[in-house]
Biotite code that builds the C-alpha atoms (Angstrom):
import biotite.structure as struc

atoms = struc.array([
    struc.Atom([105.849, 103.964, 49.556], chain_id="A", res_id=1, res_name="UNK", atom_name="CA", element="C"),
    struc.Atom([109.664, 103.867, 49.563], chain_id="A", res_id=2, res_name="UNK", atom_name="CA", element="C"),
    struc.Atom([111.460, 100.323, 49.708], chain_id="A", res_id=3, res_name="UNK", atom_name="CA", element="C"),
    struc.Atom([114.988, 98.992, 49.500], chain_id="A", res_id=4, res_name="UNK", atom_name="CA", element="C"),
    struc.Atom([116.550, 96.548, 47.568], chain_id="A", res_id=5, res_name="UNK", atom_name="CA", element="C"),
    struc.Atom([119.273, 94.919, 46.904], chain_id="A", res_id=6, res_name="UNK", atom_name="CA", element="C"),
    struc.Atom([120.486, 93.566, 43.545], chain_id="A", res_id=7, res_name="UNK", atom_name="CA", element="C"),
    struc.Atom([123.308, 90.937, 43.869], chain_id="A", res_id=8, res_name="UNK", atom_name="CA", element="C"),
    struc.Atom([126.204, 91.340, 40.685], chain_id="A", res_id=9, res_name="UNK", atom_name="CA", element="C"),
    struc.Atom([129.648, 89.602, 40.521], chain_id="A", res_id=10, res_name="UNK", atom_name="CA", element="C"),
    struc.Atom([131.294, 92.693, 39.346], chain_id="A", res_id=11, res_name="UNK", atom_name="CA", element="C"),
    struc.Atom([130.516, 96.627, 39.501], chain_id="A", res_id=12, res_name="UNK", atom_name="CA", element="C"),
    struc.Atom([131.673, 97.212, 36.069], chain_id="A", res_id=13, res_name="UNK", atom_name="CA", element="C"),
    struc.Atom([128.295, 97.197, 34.550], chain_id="A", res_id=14, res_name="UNK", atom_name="CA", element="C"),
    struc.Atom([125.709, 98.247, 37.503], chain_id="A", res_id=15, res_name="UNK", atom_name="CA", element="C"),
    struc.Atom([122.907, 100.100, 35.460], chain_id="A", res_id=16, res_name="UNK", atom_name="CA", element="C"),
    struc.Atom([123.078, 97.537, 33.147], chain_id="A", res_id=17, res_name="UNK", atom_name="CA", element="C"),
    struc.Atom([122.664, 94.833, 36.293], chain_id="A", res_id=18, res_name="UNK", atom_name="CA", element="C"),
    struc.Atom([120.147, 97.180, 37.884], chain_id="A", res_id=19, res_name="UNK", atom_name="CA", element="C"),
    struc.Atom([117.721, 97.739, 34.878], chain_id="A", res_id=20, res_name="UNK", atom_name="CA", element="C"),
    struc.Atom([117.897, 93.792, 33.803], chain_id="A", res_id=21, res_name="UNK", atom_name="CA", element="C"),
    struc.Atom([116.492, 93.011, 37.614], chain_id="A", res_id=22, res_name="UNK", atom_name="CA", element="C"),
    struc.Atom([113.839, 95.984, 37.779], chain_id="A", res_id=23, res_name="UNK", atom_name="CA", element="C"),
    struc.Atom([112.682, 95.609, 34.249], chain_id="A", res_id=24, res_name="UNK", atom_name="CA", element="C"),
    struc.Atom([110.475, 93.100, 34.182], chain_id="A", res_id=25, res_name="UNK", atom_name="CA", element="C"),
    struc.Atom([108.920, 93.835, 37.069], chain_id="A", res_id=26, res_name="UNK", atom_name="CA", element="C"),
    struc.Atom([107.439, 97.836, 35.904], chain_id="A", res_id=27, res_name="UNK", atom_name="CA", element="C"),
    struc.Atom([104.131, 98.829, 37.048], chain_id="A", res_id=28, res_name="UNK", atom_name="CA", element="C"),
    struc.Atom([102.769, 99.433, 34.007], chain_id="A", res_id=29, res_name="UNK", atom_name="CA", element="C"),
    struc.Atom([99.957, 102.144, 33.283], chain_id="A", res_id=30, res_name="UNK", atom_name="CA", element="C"),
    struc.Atom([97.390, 99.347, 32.176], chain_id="A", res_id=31, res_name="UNK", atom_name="CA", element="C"),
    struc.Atom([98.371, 97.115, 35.325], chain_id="A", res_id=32, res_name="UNK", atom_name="CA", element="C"),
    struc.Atom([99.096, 94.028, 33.147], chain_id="A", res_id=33, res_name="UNK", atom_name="CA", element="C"),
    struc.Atom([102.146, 93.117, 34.902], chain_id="A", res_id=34, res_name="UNK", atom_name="CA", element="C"),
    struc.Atom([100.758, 90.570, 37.995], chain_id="A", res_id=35, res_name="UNK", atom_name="CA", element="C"),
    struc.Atom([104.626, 90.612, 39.222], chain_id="A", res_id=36, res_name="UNK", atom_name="CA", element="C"),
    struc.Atom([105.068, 93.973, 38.899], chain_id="A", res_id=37, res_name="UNK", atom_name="CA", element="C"),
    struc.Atom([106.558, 95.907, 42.268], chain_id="A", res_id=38, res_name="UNK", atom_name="CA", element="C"),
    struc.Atom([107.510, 99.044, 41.598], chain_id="A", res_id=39, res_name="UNK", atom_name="CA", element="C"),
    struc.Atom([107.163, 102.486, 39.681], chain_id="A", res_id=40, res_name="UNK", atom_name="CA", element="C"),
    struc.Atom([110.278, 104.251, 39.567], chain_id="A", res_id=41, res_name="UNK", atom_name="CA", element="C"),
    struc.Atom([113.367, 103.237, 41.359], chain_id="A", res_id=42, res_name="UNK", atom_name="CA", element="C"),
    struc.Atom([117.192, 104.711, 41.325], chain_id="A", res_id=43, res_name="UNK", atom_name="CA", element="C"),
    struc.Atom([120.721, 103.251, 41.895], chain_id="A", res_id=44, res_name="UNK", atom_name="CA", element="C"),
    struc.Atom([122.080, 104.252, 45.305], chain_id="A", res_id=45, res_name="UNK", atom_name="CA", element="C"),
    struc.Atom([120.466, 106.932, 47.729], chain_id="A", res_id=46, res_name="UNK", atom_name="CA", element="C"),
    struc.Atom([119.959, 105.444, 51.256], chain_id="A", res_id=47, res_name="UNK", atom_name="CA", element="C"),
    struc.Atom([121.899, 103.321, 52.776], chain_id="A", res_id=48, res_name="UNK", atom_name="CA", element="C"),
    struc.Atom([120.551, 100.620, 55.694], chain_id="A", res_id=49, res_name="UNK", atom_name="CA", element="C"),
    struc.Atom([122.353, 100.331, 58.807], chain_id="A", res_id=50, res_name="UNK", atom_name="CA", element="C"),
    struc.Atom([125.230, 97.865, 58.156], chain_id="A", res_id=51, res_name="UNK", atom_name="CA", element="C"),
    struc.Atom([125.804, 98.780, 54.839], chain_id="A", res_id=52, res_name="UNK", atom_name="CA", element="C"),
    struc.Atom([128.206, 101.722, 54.202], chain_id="A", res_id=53, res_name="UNK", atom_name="CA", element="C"),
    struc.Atom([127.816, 101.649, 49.639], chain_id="A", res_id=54, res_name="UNK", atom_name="CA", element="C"),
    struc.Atom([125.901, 101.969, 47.415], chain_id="A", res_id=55, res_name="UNK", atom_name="CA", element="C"),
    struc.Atom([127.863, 99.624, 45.758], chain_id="A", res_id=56, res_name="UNK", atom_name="CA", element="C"),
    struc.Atom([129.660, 97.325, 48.560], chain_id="A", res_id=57, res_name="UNK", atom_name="CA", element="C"),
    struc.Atom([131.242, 93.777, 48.793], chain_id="A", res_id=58, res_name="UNK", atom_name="CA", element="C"),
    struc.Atom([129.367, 91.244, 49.898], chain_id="A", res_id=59, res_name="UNK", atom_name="CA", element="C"),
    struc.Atom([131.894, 89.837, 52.795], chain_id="A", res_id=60, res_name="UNK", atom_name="CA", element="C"),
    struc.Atom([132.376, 94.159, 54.072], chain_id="A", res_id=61, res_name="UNK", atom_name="CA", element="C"),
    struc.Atom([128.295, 94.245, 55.208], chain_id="A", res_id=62, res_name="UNK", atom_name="CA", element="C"),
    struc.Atom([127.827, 93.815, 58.573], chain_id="A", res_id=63, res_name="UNK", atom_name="CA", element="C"),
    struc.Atom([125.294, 91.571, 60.345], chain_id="A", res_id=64, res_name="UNK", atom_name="CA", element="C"),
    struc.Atom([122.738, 94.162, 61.116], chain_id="A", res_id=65, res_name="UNK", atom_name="CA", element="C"),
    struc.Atom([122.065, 94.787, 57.531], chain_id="A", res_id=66, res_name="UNK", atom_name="CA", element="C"),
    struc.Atom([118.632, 94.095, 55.875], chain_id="A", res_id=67, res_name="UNK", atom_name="CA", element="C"),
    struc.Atom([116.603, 95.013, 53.004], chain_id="A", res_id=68, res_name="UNK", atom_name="CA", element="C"),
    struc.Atom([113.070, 94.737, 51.766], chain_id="A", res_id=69, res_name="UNK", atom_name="CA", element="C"),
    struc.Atom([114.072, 92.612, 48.537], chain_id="A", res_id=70, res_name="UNK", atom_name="CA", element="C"),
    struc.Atom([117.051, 91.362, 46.784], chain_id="A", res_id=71, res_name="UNK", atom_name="CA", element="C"),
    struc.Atom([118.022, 89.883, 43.424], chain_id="A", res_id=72, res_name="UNK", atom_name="CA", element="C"),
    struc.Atom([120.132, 87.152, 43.678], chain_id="A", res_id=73, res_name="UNK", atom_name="CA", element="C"),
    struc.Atom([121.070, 87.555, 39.225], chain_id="A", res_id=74, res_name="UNK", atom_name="CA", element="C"),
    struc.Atom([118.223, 85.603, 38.844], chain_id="A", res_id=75, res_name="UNK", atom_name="CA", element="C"),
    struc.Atom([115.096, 85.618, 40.858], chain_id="A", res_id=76, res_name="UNK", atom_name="CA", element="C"),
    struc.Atom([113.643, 87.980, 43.330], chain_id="A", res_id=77, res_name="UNK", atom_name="CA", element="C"),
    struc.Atom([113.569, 87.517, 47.260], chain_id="A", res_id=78, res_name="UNK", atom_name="CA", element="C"),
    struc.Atom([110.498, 89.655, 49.207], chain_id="A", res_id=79, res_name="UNK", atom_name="CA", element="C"),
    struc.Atom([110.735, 89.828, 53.329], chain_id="A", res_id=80, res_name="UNK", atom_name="CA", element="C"),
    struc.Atom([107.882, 88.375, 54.546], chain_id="A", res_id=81, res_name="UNK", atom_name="CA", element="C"),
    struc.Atom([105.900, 91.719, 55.283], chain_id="A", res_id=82, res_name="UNK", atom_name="CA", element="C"),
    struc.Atom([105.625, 92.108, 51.495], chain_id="A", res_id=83, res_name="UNK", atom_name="CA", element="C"),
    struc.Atom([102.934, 90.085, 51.151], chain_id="A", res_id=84, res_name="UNK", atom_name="CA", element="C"),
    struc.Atom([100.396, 92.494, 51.169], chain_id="A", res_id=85, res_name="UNK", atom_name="CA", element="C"),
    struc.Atom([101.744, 93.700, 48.024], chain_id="A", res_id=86, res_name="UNK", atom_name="CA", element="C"),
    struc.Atom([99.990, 91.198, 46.185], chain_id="A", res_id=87, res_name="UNK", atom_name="CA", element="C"),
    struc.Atom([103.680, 90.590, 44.509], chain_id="A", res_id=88, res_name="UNK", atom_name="CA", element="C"),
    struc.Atom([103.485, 87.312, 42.855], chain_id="A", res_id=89, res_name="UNK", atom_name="CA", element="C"),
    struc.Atom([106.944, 85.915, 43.980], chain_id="A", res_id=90, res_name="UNK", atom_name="CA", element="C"),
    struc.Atom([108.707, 83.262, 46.760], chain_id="A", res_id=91, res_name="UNK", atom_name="CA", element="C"),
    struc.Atom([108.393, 84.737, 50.112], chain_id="A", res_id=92, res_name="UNK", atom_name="CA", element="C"),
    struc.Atom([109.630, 81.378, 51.633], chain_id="A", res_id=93, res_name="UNK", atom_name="CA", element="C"),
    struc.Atom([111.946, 82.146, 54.178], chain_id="A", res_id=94, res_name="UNK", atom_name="CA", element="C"),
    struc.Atom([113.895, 85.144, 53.229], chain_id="A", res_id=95, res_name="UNK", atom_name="CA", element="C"),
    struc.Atom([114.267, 88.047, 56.372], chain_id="A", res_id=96, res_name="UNK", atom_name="CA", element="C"),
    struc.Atom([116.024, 90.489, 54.605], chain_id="A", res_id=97, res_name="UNK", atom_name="CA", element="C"),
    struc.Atom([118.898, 89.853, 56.633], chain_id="A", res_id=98, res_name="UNK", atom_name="CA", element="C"),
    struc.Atom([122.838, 89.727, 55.294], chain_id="A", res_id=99, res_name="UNK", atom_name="CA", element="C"),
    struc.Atom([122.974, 86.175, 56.481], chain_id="A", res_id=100, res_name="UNK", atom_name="CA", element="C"),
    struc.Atom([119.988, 84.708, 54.303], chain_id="A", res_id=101, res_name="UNK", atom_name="CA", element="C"),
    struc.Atom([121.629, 86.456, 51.321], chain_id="A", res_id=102, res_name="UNK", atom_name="CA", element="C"),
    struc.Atom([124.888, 84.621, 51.414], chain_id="A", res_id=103, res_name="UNK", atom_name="CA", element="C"),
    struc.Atom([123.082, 81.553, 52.004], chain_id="A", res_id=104, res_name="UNK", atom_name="CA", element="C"),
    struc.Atom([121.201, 82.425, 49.069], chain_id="A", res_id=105, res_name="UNK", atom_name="CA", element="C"),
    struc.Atom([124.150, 82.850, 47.254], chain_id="A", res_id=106, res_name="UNK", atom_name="CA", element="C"),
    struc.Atom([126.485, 80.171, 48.391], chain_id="A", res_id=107, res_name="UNK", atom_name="CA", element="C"),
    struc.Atom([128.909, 82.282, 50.286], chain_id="A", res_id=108, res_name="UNK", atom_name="CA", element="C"),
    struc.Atom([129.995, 83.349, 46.648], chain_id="A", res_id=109, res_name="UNK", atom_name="CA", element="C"),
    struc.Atom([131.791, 86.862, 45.994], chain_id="A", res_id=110, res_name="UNK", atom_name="CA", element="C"),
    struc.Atom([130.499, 89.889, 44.772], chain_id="A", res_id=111, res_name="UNK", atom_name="CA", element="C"),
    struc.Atom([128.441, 93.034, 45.469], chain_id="A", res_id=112, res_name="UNK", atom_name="CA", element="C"),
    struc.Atom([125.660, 94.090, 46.788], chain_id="A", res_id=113, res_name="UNK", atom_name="CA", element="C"),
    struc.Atom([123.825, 97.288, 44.404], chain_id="A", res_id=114, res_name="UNK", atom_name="CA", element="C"),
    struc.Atom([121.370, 99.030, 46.382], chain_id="A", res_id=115, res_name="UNK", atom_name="CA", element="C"),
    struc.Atom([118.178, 100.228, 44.983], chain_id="A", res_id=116, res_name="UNK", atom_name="CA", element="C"),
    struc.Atom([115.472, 102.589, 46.319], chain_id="A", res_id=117, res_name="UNK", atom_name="CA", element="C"),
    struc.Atom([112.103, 101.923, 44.894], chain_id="A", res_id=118, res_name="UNK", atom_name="CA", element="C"),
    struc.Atom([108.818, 103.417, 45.183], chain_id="A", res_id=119, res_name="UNK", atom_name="CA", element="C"),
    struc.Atom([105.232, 101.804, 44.382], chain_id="A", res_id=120, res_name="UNK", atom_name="CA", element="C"),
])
């Protein structure tokens, strides 16, 4: 299955570097040893969600109808709700994906917004 997420970074200087420090710990490995693991492969950019026009865009230029499966707020992970049944291993308190929740996740703070299409 193909998801979306989003990986928060102050700058866009540096994104694969960004990128691989949020995705790497969380491999699918091929003995399964990784309990918060959420993903196979993945890749920087590639499919953008309604309200988003980036790959790579500032956080106060997305409009209110954006949302994404997960984001990365530099460091911790935030699953919609619906992920549960992943069996990921992470806070599914009250994030919805939506634009909103990730500024008020992030303080209203500047910075971008990476996408990332992963598959699991």
């Amino acid at each position: 299955m193909h998801l979306q997420a989003e990986v928060y970074s102050l700058k866009i200087d540096n994104v694969n570097e960004v990128v691989k420090a949020a995705m790497l710990p969380f491999f699918m490995d091929e003995e399964g040893d990784n309990v918060n693991a959420f993903w196979e492969t993945y890749k920087i950019g590639n499919g953008l969600l309604p309200g988003k026009t980036k790959d790579f865009e500032e956080l106060s230029k997305i409009d209110s109808a954006f949302r994404c499966h997960s984001f990365y707020d530099g460091q911790s992970w935030h699953h919609s709700q619906w992920m549960e049944d992943i069996d990921v291993e992470d806070d599914f308190s009250d994030f919805d994906g939506r634009i909103a929740s990730i500024r008020e996740i992030l303080g209203n703070q500047e910075g971008f917004l990476i996408t990332v299409n992963y598959h699991f």
